[in-house]
C-alpha positions as CSV (number, residue, x, y, z in Angstrom):
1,X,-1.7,6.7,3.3
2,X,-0.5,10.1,1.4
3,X,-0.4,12.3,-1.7
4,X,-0.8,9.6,-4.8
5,X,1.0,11.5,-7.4
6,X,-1.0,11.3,-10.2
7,X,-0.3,13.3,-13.7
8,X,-3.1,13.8,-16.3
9,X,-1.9,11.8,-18.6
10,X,-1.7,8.9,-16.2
11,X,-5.3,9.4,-15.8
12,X,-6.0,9.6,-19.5
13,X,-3.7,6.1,-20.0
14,X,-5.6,4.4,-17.4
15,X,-9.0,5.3,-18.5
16,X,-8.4,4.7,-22.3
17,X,-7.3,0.9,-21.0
18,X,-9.7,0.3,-18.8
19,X,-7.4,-1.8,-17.3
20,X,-6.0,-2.8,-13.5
21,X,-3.0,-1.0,-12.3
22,X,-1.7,-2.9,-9.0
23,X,0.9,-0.2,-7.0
24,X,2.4,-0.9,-3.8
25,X,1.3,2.5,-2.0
26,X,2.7,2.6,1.2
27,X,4.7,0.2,3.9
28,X,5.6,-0.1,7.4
29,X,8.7,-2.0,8.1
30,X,9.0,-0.4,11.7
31,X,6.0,0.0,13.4
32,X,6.9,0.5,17.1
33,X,7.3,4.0,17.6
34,X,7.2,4.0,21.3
35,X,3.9,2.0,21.8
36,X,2.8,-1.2,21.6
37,X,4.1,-2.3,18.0
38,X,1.8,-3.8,15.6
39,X,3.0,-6.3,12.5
40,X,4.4,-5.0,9.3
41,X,2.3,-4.2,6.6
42,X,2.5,-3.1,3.2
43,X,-0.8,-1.5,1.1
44,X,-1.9,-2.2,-2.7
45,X,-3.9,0.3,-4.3
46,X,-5.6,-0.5,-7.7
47,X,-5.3,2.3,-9.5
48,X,-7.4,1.6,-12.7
49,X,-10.4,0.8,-13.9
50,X,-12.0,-2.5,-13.4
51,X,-11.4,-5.0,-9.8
52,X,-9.0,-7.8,-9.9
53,X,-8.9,-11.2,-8.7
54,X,-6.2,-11.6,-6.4
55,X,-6.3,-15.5,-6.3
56,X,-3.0,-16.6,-6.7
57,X,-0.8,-13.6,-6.0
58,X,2.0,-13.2,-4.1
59,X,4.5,-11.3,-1.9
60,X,8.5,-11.1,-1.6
61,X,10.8,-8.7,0.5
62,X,13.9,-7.3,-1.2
63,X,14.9,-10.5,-3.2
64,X,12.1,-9.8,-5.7
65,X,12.0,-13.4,-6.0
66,X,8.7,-15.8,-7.2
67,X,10.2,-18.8,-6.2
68,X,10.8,-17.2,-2.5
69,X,7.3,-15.5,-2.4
70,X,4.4,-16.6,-0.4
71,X,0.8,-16.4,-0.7
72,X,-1.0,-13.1,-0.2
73,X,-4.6,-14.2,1.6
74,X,-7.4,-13.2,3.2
75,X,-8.8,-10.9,0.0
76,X,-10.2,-11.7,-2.7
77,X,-10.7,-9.4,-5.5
78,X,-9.6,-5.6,-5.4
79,X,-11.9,-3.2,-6.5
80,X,-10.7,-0.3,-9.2
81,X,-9.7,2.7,-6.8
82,X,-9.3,0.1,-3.7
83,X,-6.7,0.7,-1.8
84,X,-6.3,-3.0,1.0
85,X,-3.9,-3.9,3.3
86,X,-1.6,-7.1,3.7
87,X,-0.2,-7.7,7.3
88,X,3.0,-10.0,8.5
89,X,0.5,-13.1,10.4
90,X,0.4,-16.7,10.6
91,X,-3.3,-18.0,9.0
92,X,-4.1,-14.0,10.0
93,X,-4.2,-14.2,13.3
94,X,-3.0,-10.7,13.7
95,X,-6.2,-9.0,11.7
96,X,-8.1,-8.6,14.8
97,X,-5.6,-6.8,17.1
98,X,-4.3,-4.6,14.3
99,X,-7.6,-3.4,13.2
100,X,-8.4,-2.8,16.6
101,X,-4.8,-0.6,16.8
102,X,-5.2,1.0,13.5
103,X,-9.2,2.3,15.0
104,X,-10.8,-0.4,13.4
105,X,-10.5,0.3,9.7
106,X,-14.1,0.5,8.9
107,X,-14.8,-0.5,5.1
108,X,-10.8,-1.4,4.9
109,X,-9.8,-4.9,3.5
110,X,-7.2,-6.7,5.7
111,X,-5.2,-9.7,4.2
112,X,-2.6,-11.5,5.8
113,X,0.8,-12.7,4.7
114,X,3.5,-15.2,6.1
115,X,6.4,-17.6,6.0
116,X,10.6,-17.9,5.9
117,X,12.2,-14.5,4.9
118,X,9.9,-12.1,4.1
119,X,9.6,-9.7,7.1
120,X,10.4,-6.2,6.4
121,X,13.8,-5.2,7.8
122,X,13.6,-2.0,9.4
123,X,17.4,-1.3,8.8
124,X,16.3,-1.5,5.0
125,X,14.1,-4.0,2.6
126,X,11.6,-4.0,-0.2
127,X,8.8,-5.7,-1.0
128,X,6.8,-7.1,-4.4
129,X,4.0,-8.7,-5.5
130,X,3.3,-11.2,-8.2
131,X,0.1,-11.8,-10.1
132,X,-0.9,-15.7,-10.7
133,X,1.3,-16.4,-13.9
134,X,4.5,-15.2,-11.2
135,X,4.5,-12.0,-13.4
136,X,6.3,-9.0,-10.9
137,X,3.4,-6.6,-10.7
138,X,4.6,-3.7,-8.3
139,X,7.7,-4.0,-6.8
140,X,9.6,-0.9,-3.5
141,X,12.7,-0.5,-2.1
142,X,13.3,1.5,0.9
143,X,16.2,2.4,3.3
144,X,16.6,2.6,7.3
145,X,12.6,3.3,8.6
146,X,11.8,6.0,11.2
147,X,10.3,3.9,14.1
148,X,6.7,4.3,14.0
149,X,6.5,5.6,10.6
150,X,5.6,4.5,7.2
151,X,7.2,4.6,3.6
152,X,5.0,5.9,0.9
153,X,5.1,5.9,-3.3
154,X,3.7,8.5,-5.5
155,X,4.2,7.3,-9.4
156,X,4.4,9.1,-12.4
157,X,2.6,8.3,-16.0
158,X,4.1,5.4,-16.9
159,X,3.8,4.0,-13.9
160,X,6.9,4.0,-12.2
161,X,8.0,5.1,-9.1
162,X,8.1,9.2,-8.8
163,X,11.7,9.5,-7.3
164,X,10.7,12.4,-5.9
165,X,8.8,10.8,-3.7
166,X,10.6,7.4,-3.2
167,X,11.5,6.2,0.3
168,X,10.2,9.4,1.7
169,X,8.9,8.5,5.3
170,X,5.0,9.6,5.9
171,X,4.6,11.2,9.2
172,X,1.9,13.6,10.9
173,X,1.6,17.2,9.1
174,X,4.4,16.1,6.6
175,X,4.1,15.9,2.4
176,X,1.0,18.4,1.8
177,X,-2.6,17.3,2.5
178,X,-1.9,14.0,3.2
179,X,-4.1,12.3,6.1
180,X,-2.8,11.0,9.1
181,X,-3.5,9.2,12.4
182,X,-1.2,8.1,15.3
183,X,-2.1,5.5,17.6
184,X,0.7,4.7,20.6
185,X,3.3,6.4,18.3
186,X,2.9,4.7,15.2
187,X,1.8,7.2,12.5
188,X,0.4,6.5,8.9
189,X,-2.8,6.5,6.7
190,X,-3.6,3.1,5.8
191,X,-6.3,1.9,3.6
192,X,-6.8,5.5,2.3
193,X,-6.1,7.3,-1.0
194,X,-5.9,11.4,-0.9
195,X,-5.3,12.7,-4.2
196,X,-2.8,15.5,-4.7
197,X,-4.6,19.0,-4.6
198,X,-6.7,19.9,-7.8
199,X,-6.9,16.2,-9.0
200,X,-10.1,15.3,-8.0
201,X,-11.9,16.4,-11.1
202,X,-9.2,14.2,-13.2
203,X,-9.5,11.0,-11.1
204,X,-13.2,11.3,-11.5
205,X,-12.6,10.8,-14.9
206,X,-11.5,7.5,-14.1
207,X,-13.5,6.3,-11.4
208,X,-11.0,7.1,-9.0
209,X,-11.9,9.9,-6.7
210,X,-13.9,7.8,-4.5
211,X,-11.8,7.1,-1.2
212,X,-12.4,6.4,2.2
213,X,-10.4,8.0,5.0
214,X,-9.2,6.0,7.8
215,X,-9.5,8.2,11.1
């Protein structure tokens, strides 16, 4: 994945709540960057303090639209500071092969995702995600992708989107101490959340600083 941009006071909001915070983290709507491709994906990170059932939720592309949305599966729950991934397949039959791409993703949820209209355009989509009531819980927007590469969101206190960081394209040795991995040209960090440099102590705070790194 990359640097989640994380201010103090976000991490004082989220542990006075004590409540879920559902961010899309980081999407690949191009993913053959010379190799064989795999399926696009988008990752959820929960970024507060207690899991969250995920029965019931849902996914759109750029029309940010309930009624067009279709069923996220495959996982469960999402544990506070979990980051999973949700993959393009019919019934998931794409899981295997792209965990086997990725390296395996040891210890990394893989969900699945499919149906009419909502595969990520690589000249330029977005993608949301609904809770069970049809409430928009996280919704990106991103431009023309770099083949092989993926989109990543940092977020500021409130929890919006840090424009400073929106749409910006996650490659190797790019955007500070991020970690990486490239497999027949596709690069990203999925299933992993770094902190920015100096957080750790804060995110401890919150139960956050756990986080496995996908190699």
């Amino acid at each position: 994945m990359k640097n989640i941009v994380l201010s103090a006071g976000f991490v004082a909001l989220l542990t006075a709540s004590a409540s879920a915070n559902i961010r899309i983290t980081e999407a690949m709507s191009s993913s053959n960057g010379g190799g064989t491709p795999t399926v696009d994906w988008i990752e959820i990170t929960n970024f507060g303090s207690t899991a969250v059932s995920l029965s019931g939720w849902k996914m759109d592309d750029s029309s940010f639209n309930f009624a067009a949305s279709v069923a996220l599966s495959g996982i469960s729950s999402i544990a506070a500071g979990e980051s999973v991934v949700f993959i393009e397949s019919a019934a998931g039959a794409a899981v295997g092969s792209f965990r086997t791409f990725w390296g395996g993703l040891s210890g990394v949820q893989v969900g699945y995702y499919s149906g009419s209209g909502v595969g990520l355009s690589s000249g330029g989509d977005g993608a949301s995600i609904f809770n069970s009531a049809g409430t928009i819980v996280s919704q990106v927007s991103f431009g023309a992708a770099t083949s092989g590469s993926s989109f990543f969101y940092g977020y500021n206190a409130d929890g919006s989107i840090n424009s400073l960081y929106n749409g910006v394209v996650s490659t190797v040795g790019t955007i500070d101490s991020q970690v990486t991995t490239s497999r027949s040209g596709d690069t990203a960090s999925i299933g992993t959340a770094i902190p920015a440099p100096g957080a750790i102590a804060l995110l401890g705070l919150a139960g956050l600083a756990s986080r496995r790194r996908f190699r």
